[in-house]
C-alpha positions in Angstrom: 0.0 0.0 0.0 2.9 2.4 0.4 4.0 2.4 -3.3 0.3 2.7 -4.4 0.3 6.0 -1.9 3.5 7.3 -3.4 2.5 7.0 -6.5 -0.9 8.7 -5.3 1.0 11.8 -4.1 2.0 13.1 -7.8 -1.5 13.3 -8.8 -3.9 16.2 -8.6 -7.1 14.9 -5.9 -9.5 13.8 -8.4 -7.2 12.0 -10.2 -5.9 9.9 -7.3 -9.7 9.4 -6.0 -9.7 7.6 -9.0 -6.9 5.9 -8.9 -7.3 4.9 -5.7 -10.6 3.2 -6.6 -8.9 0.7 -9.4 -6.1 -0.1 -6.8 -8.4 -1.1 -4.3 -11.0 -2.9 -7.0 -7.9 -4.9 -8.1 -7.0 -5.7 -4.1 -10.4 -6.0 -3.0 -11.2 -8.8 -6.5 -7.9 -10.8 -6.0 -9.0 -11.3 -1.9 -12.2 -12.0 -2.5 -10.9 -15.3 -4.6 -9.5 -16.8 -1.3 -11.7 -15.8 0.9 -15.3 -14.7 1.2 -15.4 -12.3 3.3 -12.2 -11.0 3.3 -11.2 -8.8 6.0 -10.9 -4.9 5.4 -7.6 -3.8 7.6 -6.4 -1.2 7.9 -4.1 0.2 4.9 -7.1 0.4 2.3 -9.2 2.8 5.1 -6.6 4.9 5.4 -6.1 5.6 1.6 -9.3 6.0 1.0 -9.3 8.4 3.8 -6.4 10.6 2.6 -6.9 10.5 -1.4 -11.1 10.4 -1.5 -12.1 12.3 2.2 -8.6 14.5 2.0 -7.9 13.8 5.5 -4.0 14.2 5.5 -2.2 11.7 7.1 0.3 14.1 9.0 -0.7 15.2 12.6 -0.9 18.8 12.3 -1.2 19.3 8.1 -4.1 21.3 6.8 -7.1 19.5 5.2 -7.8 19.8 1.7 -11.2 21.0 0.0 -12.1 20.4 -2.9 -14.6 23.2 -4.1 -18.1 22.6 -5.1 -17.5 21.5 -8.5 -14.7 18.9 -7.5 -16.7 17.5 -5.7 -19.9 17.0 -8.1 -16.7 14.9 -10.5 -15.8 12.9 -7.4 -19.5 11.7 -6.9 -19.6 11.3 -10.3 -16.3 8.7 -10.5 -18.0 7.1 -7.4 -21.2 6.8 -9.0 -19.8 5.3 -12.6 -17.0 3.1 -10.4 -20.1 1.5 -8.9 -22.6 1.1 -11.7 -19.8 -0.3 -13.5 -18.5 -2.8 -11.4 -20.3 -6.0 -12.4 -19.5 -7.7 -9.5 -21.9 -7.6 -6.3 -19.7 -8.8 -3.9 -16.7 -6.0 -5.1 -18.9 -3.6 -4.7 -19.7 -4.2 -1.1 -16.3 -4.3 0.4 -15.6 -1.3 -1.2 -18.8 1.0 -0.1 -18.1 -0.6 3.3 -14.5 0.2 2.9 -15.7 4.0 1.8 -18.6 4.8 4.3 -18.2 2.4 7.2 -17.7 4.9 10.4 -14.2 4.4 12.3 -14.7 6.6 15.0 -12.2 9.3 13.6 -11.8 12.6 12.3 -13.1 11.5 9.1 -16.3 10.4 9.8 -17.7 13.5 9.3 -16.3 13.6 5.6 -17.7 10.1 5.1 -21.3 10.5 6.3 -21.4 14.3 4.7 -19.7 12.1 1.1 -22.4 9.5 1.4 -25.4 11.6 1.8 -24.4 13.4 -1.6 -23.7 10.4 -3.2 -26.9 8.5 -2.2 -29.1 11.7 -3.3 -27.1 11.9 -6.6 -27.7 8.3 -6.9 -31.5 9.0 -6.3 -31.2 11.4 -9.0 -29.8 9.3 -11.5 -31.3 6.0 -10.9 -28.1 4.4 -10.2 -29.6 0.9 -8.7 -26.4 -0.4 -7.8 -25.4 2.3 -5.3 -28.6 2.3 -3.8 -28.7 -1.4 -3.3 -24.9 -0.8 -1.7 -26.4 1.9 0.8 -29.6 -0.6 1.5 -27.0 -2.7 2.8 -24.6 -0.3 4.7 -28.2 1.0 6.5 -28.6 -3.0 7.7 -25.1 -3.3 9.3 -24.4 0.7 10.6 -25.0 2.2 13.7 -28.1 3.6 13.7 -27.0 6.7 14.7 -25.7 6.9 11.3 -28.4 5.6 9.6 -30.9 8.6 10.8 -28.2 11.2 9.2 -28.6 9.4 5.6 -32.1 9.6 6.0 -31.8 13.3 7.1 -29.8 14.3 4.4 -32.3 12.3 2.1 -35.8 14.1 3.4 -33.7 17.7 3.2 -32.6 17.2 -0.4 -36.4 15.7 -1.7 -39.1 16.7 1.0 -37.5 20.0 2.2 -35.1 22.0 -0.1 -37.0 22.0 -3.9 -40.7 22.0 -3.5 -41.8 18.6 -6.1 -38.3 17.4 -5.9 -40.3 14.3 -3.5 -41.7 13.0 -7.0 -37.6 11.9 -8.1 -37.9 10.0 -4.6 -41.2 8.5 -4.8 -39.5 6.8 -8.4 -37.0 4.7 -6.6 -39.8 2.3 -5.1 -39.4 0.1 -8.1 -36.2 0.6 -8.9 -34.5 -0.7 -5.4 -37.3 -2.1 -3.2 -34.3 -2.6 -0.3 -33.2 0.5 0.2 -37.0 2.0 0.3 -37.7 -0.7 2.9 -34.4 0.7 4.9 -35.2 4.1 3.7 -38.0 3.9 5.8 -36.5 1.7 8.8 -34.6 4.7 9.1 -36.8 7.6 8.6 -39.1 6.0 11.6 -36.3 6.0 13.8 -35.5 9.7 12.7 -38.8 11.1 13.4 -40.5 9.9 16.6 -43.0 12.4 16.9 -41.4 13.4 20.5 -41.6 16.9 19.6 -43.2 19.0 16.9 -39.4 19.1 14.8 -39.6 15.4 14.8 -43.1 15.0 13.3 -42.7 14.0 9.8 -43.1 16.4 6.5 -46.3 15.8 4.7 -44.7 14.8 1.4 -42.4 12.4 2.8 -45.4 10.7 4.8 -47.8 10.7 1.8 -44.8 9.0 -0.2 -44.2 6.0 2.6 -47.9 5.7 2.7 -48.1 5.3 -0.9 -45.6 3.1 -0.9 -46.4 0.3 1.4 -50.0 0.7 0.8 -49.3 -0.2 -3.0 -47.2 -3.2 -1.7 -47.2 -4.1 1.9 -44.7 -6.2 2.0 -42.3 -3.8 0.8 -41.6 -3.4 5.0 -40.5 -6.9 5.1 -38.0 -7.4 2.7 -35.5 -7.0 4.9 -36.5 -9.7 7.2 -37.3 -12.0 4.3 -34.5 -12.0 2.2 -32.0 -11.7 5.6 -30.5 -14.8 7.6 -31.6 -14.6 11.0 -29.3 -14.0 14.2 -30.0 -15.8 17.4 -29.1 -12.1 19.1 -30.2 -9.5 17.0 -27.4 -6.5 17.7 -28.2 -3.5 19.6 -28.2 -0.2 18.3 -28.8 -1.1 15.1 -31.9 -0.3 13.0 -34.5 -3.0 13.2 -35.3 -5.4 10.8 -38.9 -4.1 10.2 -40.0 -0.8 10.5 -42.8 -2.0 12.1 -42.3 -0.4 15.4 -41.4 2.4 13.9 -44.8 2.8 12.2 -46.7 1.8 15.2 -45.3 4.7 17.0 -46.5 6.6 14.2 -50.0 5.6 14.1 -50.5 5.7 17.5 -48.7 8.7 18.4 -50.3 10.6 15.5 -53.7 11.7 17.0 -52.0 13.4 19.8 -48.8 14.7 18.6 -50.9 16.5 16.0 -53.2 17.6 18.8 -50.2 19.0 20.4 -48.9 20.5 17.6 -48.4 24.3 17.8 -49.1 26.5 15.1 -46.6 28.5 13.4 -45.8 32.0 15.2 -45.0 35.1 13.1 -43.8 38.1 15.3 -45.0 36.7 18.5 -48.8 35.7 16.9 -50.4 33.5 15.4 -50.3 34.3 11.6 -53.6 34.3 9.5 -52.5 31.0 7.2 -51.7 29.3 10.5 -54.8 30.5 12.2 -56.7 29.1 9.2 -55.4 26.1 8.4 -54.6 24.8 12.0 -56.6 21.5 12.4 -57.6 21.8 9.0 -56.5 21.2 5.4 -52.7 20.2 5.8 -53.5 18.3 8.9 -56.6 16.4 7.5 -55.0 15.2 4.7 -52.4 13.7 7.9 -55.0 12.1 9.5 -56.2 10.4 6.5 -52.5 9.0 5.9 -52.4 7.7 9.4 -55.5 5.9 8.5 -54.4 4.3 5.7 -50.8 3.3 7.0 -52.5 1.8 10.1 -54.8 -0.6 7.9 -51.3 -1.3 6.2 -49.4 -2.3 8.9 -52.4 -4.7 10.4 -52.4 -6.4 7.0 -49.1 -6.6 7.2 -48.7 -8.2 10.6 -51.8 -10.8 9.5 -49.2 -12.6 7.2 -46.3 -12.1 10.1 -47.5 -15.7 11.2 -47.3 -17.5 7.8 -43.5 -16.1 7.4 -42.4 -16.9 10.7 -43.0 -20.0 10.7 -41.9 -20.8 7.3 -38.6 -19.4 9.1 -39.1 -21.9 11.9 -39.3 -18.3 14.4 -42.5 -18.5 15.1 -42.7 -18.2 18.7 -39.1 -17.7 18.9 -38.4 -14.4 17.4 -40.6 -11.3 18.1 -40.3 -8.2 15.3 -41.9 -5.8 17.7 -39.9 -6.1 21.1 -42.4 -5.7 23.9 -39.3 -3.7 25.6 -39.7 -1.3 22.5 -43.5 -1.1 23.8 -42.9 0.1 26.9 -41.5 3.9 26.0 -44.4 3.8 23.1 -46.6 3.5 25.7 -45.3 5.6 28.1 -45.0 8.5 25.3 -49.0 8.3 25.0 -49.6 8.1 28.7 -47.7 11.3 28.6 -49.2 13.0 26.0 -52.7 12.2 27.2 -51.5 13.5 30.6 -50.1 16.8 28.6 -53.3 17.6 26.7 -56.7 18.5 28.2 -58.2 15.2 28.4 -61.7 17.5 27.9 -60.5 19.1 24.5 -58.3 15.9 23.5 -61.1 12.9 24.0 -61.4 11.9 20.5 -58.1 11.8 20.3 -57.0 10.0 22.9 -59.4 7.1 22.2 -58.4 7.0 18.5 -55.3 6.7 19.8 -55.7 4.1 22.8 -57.8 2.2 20.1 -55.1 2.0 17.3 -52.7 0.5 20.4 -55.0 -2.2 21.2 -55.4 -3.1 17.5 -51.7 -3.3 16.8 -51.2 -5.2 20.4 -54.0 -7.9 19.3 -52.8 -8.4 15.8 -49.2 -8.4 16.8 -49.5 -11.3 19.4 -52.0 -13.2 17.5 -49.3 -13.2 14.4 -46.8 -13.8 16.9 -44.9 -10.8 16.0 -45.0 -9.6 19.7 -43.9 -12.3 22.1 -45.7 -11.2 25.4 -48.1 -12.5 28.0 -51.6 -10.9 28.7 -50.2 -10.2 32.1 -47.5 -8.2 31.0 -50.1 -6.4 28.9 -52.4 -5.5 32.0 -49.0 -4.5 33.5 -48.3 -2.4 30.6 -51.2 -0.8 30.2 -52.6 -0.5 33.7 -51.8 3.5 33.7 -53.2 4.3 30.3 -56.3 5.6 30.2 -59.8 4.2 30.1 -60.4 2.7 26.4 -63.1 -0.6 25.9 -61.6 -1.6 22.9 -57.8 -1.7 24.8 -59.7 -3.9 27.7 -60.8 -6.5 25.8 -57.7 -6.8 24.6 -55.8 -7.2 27.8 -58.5 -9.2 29.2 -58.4 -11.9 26.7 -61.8 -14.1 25.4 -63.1 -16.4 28.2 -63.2 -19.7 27.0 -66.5 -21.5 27.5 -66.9 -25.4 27.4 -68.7 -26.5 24.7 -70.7 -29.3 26.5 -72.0 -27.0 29.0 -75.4 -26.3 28.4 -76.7 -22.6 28.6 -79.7 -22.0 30.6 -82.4 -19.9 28.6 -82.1 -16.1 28.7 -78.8 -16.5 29.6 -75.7 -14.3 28.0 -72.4 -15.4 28.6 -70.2 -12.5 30.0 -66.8 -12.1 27.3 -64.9 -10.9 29.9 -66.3 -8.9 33.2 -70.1 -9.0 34.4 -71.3 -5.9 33.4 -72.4 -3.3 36.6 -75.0 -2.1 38.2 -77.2 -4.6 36.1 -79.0 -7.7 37.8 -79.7 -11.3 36.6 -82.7 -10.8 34.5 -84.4 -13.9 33.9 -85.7 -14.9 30.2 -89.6 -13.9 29.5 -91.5 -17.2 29.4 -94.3 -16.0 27.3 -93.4 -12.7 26.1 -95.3 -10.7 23.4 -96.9 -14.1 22.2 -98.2 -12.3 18.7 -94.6 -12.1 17.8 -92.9 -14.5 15.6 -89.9 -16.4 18.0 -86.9 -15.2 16.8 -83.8 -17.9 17.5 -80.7 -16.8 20.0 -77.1 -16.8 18.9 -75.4 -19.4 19.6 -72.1 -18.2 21.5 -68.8 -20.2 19.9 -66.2 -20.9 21.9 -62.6 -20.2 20.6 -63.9 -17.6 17.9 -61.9 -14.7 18.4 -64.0 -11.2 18.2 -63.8 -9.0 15.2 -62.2 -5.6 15.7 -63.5 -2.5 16.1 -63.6 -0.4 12.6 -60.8 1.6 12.2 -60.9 5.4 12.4 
């Protein structure tokens, strides 16, 4: 690696960006022959990082910065290198070797590098690096991951109005890294505070998305082997939770949402359109996604077990429940329960209907006890008690006395035994009692 460097040194910096690509290419192909996963030390890191991120390798030397047009030809060489490269594998190791974070001074290069070459890549359609960056979002901190995804939403859903439409393309193009794309965007916006609520035209293009093809969200998890330990701190392999949080959270972080302030008041266009227009059109996408992600979980139980992890993996970590639920017992707390009902039960009843789907699926590994425990300082919502209470199950060979109604889960109160009418309205025709089936589970409640 030193003679490559020296040679390196004589050349102006897009040149040797270059040149330090077909070095390493040549390295990279000739290791991979011997080895299939050849290990990246630590000589190709470091010229990568003086000849592509001009990070010097003398303590004390100045950086060097390429100006804004040097570096629009650098992202084009990396964006031809990759499309060009006809091996998969090549390509890996060397957009690992590029953007992996090291925990030094040029990590900030790196991640700033990658964000324009991913957009530009967006842009241009080039499938190959986007399938590279799908992959570097599976195994990168996410810490990392939510920077990408910030660059992404500022270049297409903030910066050019429309520019969301190049975004929204991509879908077919590299179904991966929209399934990462959006791993990563949940993580990024939480809805914990009015910044991290996220833009309309980035939540109308997810929607769009996933509703078109729901199992766009699971590619990941289908097309991944499985650890016994999935790592920590890493982005999950569903954004399930993700969208969860943001279905659930929705009702009330919109609630909570202030309107804009111009010169200390509330401007006219904010005045007017607050809990109207821009925010309708959010509640409907809410809708939507939510009916998404229960069709989605429905066919959780068919994969899993095809995986043989039914009952032994669970998507949606019941310890990534408890700050979800937490965050609404907060919020319901925060706004006026008075001026906040409707939204509190639309909420409450979205969290049931995720909780029910998600265990029967066997997405969410969790007893109803832990449930109860759970969700024993939420707020009052039927739909979120049956849940947590669970169907009693009746024996079939006991007979039912006339009249009576066998209670699903609590005896209803401040109502007596009331006996059947022997000979009630005799003119009428007898109409014939339902017959109560044990083991049928009860259908949910429409969703708002």
């Amino acid at each position: 690696m030193s003679d490559i460097r020296h040679s390196l040194l004589r050349r102006d910096a897009l040149s040797a960006a270059k040149e330090v690509l077909y070095h390493l290419d040549i390295y990279f192909s000739s290791q991979l022959q011997s080895a299939p996963l050849p290990i990246v030390d630590k000589g190709p890191v470091e010229l990568l990082e003086e000849f592509v991120f001009q990070v010097p390798k003398e303590r004390g030397a100045q950086p060097k910065r390429l100006n804004s047009l040097q570096e629009l030809q650098l992202l084009e060489i990396m964006c031809s290198y990759f499309q060009e490269q006809s091996k998969d594998s090549v390509r890996q190791i060397i957009f690992s070797s590029l953007f992996s974070p090291q925990g030094n001074k040029a990590d900030d290069s790196r991640m700033s590098l990658l964000g324009k070459l991913v957009s530009m890549a967006v842009a241009v359609c080039r499938i190959p690096v986007l399938e590279c960056a799908a992959s570097w979002l599976q195994r990168t901190p996410v810490v990392y991951c939510v920077r990408l995804a910030r660059a992404l939403v500022d270049d297409y859903c903030c910066l050019v109005p429309g520019s969301v439409q190049t975004l929204k393309q991509i879908f077919s193009a590299s179904p991966r890294f929209c399934c990462q794309f959006i791993t990563s965007v949940t993580a990024l916006y939480d809805l914990s505070s009015d910044d991290l609520i996220p833009p309309l035209d980035l939540l109308e293009m997810i929607v769009g998305w996933i509703f078109e093809d729901p199992r766009l969200i699971l590619i990941t998890f289908l097309n991944t082997p499985i650890a016994a330990n999935l790592p920590i701190g890493f982005l999950e392999l569903t954004p399930l939770i993700g969208l969860i949080r943001w279905c659930v959270k929705a009702p009330l972080a919109y609630k909570r949402k202030k309107p804009c302030l111009s010169n200390g008041h509330i401007g006219h266009k904010a005045a007017k359109d607050s809990g109207t227009g821009t925010d309708r059109d959010s509640h409907l996408l809410y809708s939507k996604l939510h009916l998404s992600v229960l069709q989605v979980l429905m066919t959780l139980q068919l994969h899993l077990t095809e995986k043989n992890l039914y009952g032994r993996l669970g998507l949606i970590l019941f310890d990534h429940m408890v700050p979800l639920v937490e965050e609404i017992n907060r919020l319901a707390d925060e706004l006026n329960p008075l001026n906040a009902s409707q939204e509190i039960e639309l909420a409450l009843d979205r969290l049931a209907q995720a909780l029910q789907v998600a265990m029967a699926s066997g997405a969410l590994l969790c007893t109803r006890d832990d449930l109860r425990t759970l969700c024993s300082r939420l707020p009052h919502n039927n739909l979120l008690q049956l849940v947590i209470s669970g169907p009693v199950q009746q024996s079939p060979h006991t007979a039912l006395p006339p009249g009576f109604y066998p209670h699903i889960h609590t005896p209803p109160l401040a109502y007596g035994a009331v006996p059947a009418h022997p000979a009630a309205h005799p003119a009428l025709p007898t109409h014939p009692g339902h017959t109560f089936i044990s083991g049928v589970t009860f259908p949910f409640r429409p969703i708002r």
